[in-house]
C-alpha positions in Angstrom: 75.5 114.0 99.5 78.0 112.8 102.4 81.7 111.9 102.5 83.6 109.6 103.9 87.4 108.6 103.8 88.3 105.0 104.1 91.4 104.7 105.9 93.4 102.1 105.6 97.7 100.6 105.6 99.0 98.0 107.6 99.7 98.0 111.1 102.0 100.8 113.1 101.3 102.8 109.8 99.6 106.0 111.8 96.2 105.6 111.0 94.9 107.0 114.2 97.9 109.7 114.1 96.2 110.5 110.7 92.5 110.4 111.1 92.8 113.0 114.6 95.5 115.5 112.4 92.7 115.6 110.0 89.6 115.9 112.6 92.3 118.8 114.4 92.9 120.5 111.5 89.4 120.9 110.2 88.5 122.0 113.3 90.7 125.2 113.3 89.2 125.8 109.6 85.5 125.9 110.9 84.7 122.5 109.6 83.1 119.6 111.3 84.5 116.1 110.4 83.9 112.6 112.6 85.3 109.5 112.7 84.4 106.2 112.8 86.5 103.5 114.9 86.6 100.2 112.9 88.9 98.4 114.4 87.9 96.0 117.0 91.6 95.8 118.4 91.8 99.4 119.2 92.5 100.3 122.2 93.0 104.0 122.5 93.2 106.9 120.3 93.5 110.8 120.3 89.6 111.2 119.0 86.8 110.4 120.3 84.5 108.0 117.7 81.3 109.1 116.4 80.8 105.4 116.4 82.9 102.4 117.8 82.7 99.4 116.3 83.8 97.8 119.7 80.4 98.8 120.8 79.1 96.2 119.0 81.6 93.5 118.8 85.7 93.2 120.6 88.9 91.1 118.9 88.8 89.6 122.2 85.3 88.6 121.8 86.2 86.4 118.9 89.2 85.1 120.0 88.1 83.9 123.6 84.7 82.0 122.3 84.8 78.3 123.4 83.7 77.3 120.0 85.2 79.8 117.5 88.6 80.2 118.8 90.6 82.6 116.5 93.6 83.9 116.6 94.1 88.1 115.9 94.3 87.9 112.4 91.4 85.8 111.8 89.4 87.2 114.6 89.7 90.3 112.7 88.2 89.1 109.7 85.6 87.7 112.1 84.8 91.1 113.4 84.4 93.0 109.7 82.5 90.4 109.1 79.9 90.4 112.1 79.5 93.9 111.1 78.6 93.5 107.6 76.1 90.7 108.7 74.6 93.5 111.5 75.1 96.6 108.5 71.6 98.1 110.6 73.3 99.0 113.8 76.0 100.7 111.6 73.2 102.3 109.4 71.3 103.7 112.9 74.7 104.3 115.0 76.2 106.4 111.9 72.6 108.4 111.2 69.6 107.7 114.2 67.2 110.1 112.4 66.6 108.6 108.6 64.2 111.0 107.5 66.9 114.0 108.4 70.1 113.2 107.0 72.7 115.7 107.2 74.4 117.7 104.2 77.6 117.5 103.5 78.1 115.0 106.3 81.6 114.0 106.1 83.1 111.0 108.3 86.8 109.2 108.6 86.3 105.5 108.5 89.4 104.3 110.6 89.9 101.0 109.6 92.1 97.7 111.3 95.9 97.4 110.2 94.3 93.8 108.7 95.8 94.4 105.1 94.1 91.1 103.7 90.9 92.8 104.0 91.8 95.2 101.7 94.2 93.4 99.1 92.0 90.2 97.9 89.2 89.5 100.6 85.9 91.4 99.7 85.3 92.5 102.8 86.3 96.0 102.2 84.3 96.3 99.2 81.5 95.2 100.8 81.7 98.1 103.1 82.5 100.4 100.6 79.4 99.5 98.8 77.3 99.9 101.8 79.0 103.7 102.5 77.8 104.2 98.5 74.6 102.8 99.1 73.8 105.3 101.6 74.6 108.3 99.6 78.3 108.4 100.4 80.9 109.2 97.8 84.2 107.4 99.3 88.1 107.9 99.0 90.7 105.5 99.7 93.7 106.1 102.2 96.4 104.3 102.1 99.3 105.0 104.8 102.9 103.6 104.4 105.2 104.7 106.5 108.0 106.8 104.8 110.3 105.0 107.0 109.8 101.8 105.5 110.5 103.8 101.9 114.3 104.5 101.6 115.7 102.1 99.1 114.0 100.3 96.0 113.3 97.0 97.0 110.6 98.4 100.2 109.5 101.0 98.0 108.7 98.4 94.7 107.0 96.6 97.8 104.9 98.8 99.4 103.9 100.4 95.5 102.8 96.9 95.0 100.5 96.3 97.8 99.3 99.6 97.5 98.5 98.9 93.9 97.2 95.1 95.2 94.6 97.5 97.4 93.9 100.3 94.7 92.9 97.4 92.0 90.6 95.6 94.5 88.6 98.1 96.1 88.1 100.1 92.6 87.9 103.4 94.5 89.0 107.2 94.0 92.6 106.3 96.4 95.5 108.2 97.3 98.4 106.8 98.9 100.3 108.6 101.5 103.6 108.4 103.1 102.6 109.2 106.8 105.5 109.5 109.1 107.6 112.3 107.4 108.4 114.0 110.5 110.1 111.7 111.9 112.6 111.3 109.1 115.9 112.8 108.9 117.3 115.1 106.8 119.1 112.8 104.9 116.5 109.9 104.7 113.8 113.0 103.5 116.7 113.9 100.8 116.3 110.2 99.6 112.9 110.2 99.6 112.5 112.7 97.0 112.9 110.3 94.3 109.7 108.2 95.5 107.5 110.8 95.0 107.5 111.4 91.4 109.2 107.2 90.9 110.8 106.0 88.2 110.1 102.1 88.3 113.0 100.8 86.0 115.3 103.0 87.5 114.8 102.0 90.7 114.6 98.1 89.9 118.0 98.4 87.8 119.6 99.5 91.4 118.0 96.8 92.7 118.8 94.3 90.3 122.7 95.2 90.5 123.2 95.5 94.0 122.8 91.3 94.6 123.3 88.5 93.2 119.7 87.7 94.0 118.6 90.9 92.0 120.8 90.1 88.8 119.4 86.5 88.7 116.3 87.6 88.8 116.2 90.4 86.6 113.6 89.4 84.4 111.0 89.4 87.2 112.4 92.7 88.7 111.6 94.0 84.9 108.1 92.6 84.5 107.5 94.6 88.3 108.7 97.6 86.8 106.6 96.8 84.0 103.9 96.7 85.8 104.5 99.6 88.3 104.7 101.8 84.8 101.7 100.8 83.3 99.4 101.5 86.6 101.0 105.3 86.6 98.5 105.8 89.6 100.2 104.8 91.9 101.8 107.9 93.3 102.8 109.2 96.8 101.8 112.4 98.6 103.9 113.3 102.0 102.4 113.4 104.8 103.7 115.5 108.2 101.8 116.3 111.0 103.6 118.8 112.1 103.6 121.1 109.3 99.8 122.7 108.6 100.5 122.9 104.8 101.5 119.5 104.3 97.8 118.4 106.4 96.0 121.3 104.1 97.5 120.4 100.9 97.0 116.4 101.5 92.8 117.2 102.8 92.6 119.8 99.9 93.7 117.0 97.9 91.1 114.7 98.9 88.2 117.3 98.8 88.9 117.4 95.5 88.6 113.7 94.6 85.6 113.3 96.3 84.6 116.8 95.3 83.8 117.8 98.4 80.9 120.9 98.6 80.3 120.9 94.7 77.3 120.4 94.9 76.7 123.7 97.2 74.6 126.3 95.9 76.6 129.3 94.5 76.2 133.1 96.1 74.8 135.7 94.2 74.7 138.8 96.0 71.5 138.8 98.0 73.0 135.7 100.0 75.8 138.1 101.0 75.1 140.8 104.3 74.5 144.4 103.8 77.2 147.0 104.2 76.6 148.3 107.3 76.5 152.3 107.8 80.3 152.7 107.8 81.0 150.9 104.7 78.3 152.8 103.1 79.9 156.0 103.8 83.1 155.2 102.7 81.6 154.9 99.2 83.7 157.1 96.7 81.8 158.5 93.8 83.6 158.4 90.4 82.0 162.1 90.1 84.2 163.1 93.1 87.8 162.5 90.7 85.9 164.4 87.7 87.8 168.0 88.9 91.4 166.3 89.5 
């Protein structure tokens, strides 16, 4: 079996921030995880790509052909789409030796800040069902910047196109507030409320704070309504400067995609010997029978 994570969240969000924190972390824990540059508009990053889709095909590529002529958004698309058609070169690029694939393979899928692919195109389900086609089981990251979540009305938007991606791509997803390190004290006091969110609560502030909000109440209800019924959509916190917050959020996601389940248990011949000096440290019950 082989896992991937499918990283996604609009642009400036801190996908690549994310995808290296991971790679970094799971280094120090013995662990080898990859990652996979999808995003022909990159143009650095802290990790070096197991594979790059600019290898096969550049935004610039797209948007400089004499007869095609896109602008970034639909070159993009263009792009994802060029690779799904040319799904081979991923195949090879992501695993040469077919016959020999690797256990517990697990790669990071860092994906364009193109939200449309993710929200109501099918392009990102079409990848996903490659990844599942070749023996991957896949979990869906979605980064929002925390920053963007300090009042109601950005966080009732950003809960609904993380919903808009969540009901689309019909994945195992957990949505992440990336970014928390560079909030203050104040703005991370606010935040608390996101976490564990109370949908009508937050609409009713939003719906008496304008006159906007109070003419359109009905529609702020029906959101909330909404928001409620789809109790998925939660937030986990996301710093990368504190190793428990990276643990607890890649802990998390082992668990989703139930990372090294399928592992073999221990008994205790898989276990080494006591060497000499543990042997002889051995304490006979016999030796307490004259206390």
């Amino acid at each position: 079996m082989r896992y991937a994570q499918f990283v996604m969240g609009s642009a400036g969000t801190g996908k690549s921030t994310y995808c290296s924190t991971i790679q970094r972390h799971a280094e120090d824990k013995g662990r080898v995880i990859n990652i996979v540059n999808l995003d022909p508009a990159a143009e650095h990053f802290d990790y070096e790509p197991l594979v790059d889709i600019r290898d096969l095909i550049q935004l610039d590529d797209a948007m400089e052909d004499e007869e095609l002529h896109f602008g970034p958004n639909g070159g993009l698309i263009f792009c994802l789409e060029f690779l799904l058609e040319n799904a081979e070169w991923l195949r090879d690029a992501l695993d040469p030796d077919l016959e020999n694939e690797v256990d517990d393979d697990y790669l990071i899928f860092d994906m364009p800040g193109q939200i449309e692919l993710f929200t109501h195109l099918d392009t990102g389900r079409k990848l996903i069902k490659l990844l599942e086609d070749w023996n991957f089981r896949v979990c869906g990251i979605f980064l929002i910047d925390s920053q963007f979540m300090t009042d109601g009305g950005k966080f009732i938007s950003g809960t609904l196109t993380a919903l808009s991606v969540m009901a689309n791509l019909e994945i195992p997803h957990l949505n992440i507030l990336s970014k928390m390190d560079l909030l203050s004290k104040n703005s991370k006091s606010q935040l608390e409320k996101y976490l564990e969110p109370d949908a009508h609560a937050l609409l009713g502030e939003i719906t008496s704070d304008s006159a906007w909000g109070r003419k359109h109440r009905r529609l702020s209800e029906a959101i909330g309504n909404l928001v409620e019924d789809y109790s998925l959509v939660r937030f986990t916190p996301f710093n990368i400067d504190d190793e428990e917050s990276i643990s607890d959020v890649l802990f998390t996601i082992d668990n989703i995609i139930q990372f090294g389940e399928d592992n073999d248990v221990k008994v205790r011949d898989d276990f080494d010997p006591p060497d000499e000096e543990e042997e002889d440290c051995h304490i006979d019950p016999q030796d307490y029978s004259n206390l």
